[in-house]
C-alpha positions in Angstrom: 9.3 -1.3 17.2 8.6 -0.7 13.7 8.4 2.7 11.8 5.3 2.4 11.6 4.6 1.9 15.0 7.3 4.7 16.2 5.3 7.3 13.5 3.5 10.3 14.5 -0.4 10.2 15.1 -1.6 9.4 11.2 -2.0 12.2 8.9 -5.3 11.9 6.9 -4.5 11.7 2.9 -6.4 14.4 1.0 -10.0 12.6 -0.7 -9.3 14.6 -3.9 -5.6 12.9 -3.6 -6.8 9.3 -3.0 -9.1 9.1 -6.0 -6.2 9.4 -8.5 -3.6 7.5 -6.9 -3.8 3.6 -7.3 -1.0 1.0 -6.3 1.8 0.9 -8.4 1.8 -2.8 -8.9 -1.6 -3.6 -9.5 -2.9 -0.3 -10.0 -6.2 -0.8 -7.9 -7.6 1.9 -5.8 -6.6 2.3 -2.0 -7.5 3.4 0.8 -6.2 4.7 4.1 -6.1 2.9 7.3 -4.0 4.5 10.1 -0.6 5.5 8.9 -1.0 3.3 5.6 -2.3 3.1 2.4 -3.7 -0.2 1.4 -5.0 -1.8 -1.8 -8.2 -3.3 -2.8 -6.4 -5.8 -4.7 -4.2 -8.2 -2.8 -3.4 -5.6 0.3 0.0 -4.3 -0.2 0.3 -1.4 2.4 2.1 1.5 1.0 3.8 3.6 4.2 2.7 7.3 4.9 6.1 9.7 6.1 5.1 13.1 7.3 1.9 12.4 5.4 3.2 11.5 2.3 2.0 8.6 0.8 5.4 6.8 -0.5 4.0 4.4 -3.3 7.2 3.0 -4.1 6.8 -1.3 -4.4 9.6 -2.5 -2.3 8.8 -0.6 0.3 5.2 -2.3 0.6 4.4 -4.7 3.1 3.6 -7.6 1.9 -0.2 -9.0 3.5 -0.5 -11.9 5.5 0.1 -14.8 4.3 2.6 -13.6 1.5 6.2 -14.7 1.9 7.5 -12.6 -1.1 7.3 -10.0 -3.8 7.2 -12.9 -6.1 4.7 -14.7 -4.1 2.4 -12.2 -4.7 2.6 -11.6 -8.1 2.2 -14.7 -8.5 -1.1 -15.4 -6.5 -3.0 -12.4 -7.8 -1.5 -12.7 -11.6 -5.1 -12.4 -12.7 -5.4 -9.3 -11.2 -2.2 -7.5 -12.1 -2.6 -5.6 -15.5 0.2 -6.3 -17.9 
C-alpha cells in the first residue's frame, strides 16, 4: 500500500490557492484529482499531506510511461521554461 492509498479521504485544495500555484518544474497550472495535484504539462503528481499540497520535485510521481526524472525533462524539454 502506498501513502497515497493509506491517506485520509482527500482534502479539497482551496480555488483561490490553486490559481497561483503551478508545478515547480515546468511551472504549468494543476489541478486536483483525489489526494494529488497534477500538471497540465507532462503530469507530474505532486502529493497532498493533511491537505497540504507538497510541491517539492522529487517527491512527484513521475506519469506513465516515464522511467526517470531525467526522462522527463528530457521528453517535454520544449515545454519546460529555462
Amino acid at each position: 500500500m502506498t501513502r497515497e492509498e493509506d491517506a485520509s479521504p482527500a482534502a479539497t485544495i482551496d480555488p483561490e490557492l490553486l490559481k497561483i500555484i503551478v508545478c515547480p518544474l515546468t511551472r504549468s497550472s494543476l489541478r486536483q484529482e483525489g489526494d494529488v495535484l497534477v500538471g497540465q504539462i507532462g503530469g507530474l503528481r505532486y502529493p497532498i499531506h493533511d491537505g497540504i499540497p507538497v510541491l517539492l520535485i522529487d517527491e512527484a510521481r513521475l506519469p506513465d510511461g516515464v522511467d526517470s526524472l531525467d526522462d522527463f525533462k528530457e521528453k517535454y524539454k520544449e515545454q519546460i521554461p529555462q
